[in-house]
Every structure is written in C-alpha cells, then in structure tokens.
N, C-alpha and C positions, 0 to 999 in steps of 0.2 A: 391237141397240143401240137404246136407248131415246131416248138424248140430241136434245138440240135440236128435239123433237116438241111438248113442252109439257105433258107430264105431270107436270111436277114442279112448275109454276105452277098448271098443276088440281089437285093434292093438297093443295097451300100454300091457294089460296083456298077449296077445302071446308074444311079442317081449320081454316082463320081464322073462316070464316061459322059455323063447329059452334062454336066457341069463344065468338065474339060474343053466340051464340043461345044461353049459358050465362052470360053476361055474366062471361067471364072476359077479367081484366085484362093477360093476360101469355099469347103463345105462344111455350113452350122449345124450341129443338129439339139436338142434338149432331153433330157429324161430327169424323171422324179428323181428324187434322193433316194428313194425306195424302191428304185427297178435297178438293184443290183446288176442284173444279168443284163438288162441293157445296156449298162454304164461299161459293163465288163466288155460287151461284143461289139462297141465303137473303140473302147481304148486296142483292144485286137488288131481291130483293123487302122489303127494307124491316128483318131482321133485324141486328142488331149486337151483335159478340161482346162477352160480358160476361168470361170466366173459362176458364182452361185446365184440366181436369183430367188432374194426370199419371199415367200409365199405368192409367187406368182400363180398358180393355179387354182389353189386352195390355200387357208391361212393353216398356219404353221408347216407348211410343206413346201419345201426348197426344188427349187427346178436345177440341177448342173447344164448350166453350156460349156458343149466342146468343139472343138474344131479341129479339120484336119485342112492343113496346107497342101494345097495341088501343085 
C-alpha cells in the first residue's frame, strides 16, 4: 500500500514544476467517481473539478475532470 507516504504529492509537484517549466497554463488530471481518495488528494493540492465525464472508461462509470490553474 502506497497510501499516506507521499508519493502522490511528489508526482503532483514534479508533474506541476514540468508544467511551469513549459509554461503551461492549466494542469488536467481525471479520476473515477469511485476513487474517493484520489479525488480527495488533487482537491488537497489545489485542483477543482470542472466536469464529469459519463462513462468514459467503463459504462455506467463517471470519470471527474479537475484542474488546477498555474
């Protein structure tokens, strides 16, 4: 189990600084409607859902898009 280590706050801030240092203005990311805890640990860090996509992955299963402005 990976949880609560901090890896997913290290991936978010590389993936932000690689972003910055392209000078892009938007970073997307998606998670199921059913990954609570990921939905949890983007809105943490600063991301906020814009849009639900329905069954984009699998049917009857919603994807959240969120975004955080750089």
């Amino acid at each position: 189990q990976s949880q609560r280590q901090g890896l997913g706050a290290c991936a978010l801030s590389w993936i932000e600084d690689s972003a910055r240092a392209e000078k892009a203005r938007n970073v997307w990311v998606a998670a199921s409607d059913f990954n609570a805890g990921a939905i949890r640990l983007y809105e943490r860090h600063g991301f906020a859902r814009v849009a639900v996509i329905d069954s984009l992955v699998s049917d009857g299963r919603d994807e959240v898009l969120l975004r955080k402005r750089l």
